[in-house]
N, C-alpha and C positions, 0 to 999 in steps of 0.2 A: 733598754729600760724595762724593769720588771712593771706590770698591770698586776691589778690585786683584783678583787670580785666586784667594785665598785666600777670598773671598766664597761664591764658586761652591761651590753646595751638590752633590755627586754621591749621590743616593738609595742608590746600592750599598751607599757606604761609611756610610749614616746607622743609628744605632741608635735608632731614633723608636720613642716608647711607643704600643700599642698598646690602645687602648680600645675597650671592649667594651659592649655596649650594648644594651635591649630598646627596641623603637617604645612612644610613650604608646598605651595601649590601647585611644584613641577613633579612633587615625589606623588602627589594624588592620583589614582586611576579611577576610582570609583566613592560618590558619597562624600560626603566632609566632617569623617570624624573626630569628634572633639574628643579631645586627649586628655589627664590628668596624670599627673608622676607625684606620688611622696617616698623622696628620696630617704630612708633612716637612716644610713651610715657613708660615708666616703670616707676613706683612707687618707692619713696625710699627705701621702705620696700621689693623691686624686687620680690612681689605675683601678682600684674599686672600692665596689658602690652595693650597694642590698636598699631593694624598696619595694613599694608597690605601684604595680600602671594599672592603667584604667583606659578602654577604647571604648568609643559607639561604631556602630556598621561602619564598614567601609575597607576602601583596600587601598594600599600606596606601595610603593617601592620602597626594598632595603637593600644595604649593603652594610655589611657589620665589620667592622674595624675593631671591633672587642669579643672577648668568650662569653657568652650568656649563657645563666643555665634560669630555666622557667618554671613556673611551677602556676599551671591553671586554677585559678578560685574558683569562678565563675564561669560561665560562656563559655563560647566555643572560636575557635580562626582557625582558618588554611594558610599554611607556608608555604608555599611554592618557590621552587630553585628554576635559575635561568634556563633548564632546558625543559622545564613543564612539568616536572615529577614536582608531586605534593604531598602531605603528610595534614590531615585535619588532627588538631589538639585539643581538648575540651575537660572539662572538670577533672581534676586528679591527675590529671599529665603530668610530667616531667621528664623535662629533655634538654637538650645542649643546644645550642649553636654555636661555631664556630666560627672565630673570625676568619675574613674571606668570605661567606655565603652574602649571596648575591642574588635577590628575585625580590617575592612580593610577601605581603602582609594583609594577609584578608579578615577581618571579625566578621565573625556568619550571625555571633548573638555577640550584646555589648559583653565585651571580657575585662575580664582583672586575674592579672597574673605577680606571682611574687618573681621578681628579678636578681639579678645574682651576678654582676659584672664585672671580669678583670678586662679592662682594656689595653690591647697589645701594642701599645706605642703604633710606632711607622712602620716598622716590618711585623708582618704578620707572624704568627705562631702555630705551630702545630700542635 
């Protein structure tokens, strides 16, 4: 199916609902931050997604089953991989994660980041 220019979504002009949200209380390690997602775009095929998140302090456990790519607005957080090596992120970043990463999720200041998700079905991708 051919798209024409009316396709093209501009985030500016989107009035995307804004959902709110706590982490399950098993993935929390520290703090209980309150979370917000506006999702702009999902795919027919619901493997991706572009939005923006929104964290206060606090740190929980991840394991990603989809490619993310980030892009920092605001704040700053430490990612940390299962075996302790960490990476802090903050204003201007951009970076990947890969499905399969598996550690933690620290916000150091409340962050907001633009999101960018193809999720890899069941078996993982390289």
């Amino acid at each position: 199916m051919v798209k024409n220019i009316d396709s093209i979504l501009n985030f500016a002009k989107l009035n995307s609902a804004i959902e709110r949200y706590k982490l399950d209380a098993e993935k929390i390690i520290k703090g209980d931050p309150n979370q917000q997602l506006q999702n702009h775009y999902s795919s027919d095929c619901e493997q991706f997604h572009v939005g923006v998140w929104r964290s206060e302090i606090g740190t929980w456990k991840v394991a990603y089953s989809e490619h993310e790519y980030c892009e920092i607005l605001s704040g700053s957080s430490k990612v940390t991989d299962i075996n302790g090596h960490s990476i802090t992120v903050k204003t201007g970043d951009r970076f990947v994660i890969p499905a399969g990463f598996e550690g933690t999720w620290e916000v150091l200041d409340n962050c907001q980041k633009v999101y960018v998700i193809f999720e890899a079905n069941t078996q993982l991708n390289n």
